[in-house]
N, C-alpha and C positions, 0 to 999 in steps of 0.2 A: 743290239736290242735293249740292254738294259742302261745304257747311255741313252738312249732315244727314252726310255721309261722314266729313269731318272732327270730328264729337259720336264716332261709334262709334270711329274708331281713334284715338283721344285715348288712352284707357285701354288700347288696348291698345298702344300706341307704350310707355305710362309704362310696363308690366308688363316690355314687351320691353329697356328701356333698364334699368331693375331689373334685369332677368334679367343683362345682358351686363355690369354694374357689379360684382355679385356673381359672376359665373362667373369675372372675373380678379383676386378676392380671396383670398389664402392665409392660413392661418392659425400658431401657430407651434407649430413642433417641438421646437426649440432654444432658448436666446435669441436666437440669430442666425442663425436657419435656419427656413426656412418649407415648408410642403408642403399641397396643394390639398386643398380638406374634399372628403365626400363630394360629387358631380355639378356640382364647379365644372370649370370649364376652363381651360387656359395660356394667357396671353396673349397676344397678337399680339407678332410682334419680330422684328429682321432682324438679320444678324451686324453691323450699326453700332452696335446695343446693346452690342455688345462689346468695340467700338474699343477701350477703354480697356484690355483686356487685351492689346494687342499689345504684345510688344518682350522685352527679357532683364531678367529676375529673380532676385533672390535673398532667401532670407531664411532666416528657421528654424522647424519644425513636426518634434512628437512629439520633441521634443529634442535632435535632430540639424537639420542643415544643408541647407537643400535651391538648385537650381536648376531653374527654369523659363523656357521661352522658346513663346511663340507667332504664327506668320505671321500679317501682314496679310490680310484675307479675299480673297479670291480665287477663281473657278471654285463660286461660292456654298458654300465652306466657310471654314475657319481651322484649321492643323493647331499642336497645342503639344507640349512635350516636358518631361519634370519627371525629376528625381533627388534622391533622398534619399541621405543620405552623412556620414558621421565621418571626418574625418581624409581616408585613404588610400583608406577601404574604402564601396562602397556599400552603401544599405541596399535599394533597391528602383527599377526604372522605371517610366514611365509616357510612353504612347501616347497623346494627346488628338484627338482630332475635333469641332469643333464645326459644325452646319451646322442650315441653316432644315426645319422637316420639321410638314407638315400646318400652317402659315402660325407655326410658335413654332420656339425653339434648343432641339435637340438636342446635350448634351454624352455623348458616348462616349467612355470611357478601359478600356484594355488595360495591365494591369499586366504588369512584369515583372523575377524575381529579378535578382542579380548578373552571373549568369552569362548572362544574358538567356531562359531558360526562363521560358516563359509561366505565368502564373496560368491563365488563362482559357485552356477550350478553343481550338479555330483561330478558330471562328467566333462564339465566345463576347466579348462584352464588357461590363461593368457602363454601362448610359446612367443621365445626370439630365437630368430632364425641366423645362424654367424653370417657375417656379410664380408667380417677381412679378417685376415692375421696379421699383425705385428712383430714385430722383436719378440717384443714386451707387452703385448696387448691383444686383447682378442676382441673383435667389434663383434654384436648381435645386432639386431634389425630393433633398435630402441634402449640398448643398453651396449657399455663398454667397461673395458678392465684392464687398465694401466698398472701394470707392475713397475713399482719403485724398490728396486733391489727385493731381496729374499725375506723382508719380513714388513714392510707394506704396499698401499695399491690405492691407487682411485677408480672409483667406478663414476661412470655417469648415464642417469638414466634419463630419459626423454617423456618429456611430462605435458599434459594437453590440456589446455582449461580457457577458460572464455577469452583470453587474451591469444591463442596460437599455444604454439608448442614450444617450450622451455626445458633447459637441463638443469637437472640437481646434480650435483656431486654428493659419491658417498666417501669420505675418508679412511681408512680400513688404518691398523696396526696390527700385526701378529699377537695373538694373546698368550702363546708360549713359545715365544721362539727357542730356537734348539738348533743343534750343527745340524740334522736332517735340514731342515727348512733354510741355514747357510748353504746349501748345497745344492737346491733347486734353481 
């Protein structure tokens, strides 16, 4: 009996392991950014996929200067904060949320002018949804994050304007590295 059980779910174990192989396969959008074909699915992943983004940042993206900083996970989130900026003057902020939602990372960001007037309504915020994992890299559904060893990273986010859709690169360098952050 359970040789005759084991003939029938043979095939369908392989169907099912196909299935689950492709549902966390993305395809790409960008050179460096990926997003889910039609009735695939995100991946499995926990904010330790993320580790690598914790700590203070800097770099340069759309041709200005920026700063970013992200806690350690905690309370099953990671909260970051981003500034773009010339000189004296800024150009724009950013509110980050990362947190595990339906067993994959949810990234939610709430932009905001100079003055800190919101873009987005109160309860309004732009999410990206993880689409792959890498080594070194974690794709969202419009943004990605290439880890170049323990203390920088490229990001690249996917950007839309009268011509189609285009990626920026953000440059990132660690702004205190330390043996912790060798160790990530």
């Amino acid at each position: 009996m359970f040789t005759s059980c084991r003939v029938l779910l043979a095939p369908l174990l392989l169907y099912l392991t196909l299935c689950l192989q492709s549902a966390a396969a993305a395809e790409p959008r960008t050179e460096h950014t990926f997003r889910l074909g039609d009735g695939e699915l995100p991946p499995a992943a926990t904010l330790e996929n993320a580790n690598f983004l914790v700590g203070s940042w800097q770099g340069t993206a759309f041709g200005s200067r920026f700063e970013e900083v992200w806690s350690p996970p905690s309370a099953n989130s990671m909260v970051g904060m981003f500034k773009l900026f010339d000189d004296d003057e800024v150009a724009f902020y950013e509110l980050l949320l990362m947190t595990v939602e339906d067993g994959t990372l949810s990234l939610k960001v709430k932009h905001f002018s100079a003055d800190f007037t919101a873009w987005e309504d109160k309860a309004e915020f732009v999410e990206f949804r993880l689409v792959r994992i890498d080594a070194d890299a974690l794709h969202f559904s419009g943004i990605s994050f290439y880890r170049r060893g323990n203390n920088a990273m490229d990001g690249f986010i996917v950007m839309r304007g009268a011509d189609g859709i285009r990626e920026e690169r953000l440059s990132y360098e660690r702004r205190y590295p330390t043996a912790e952050s060798s160790s990530r």
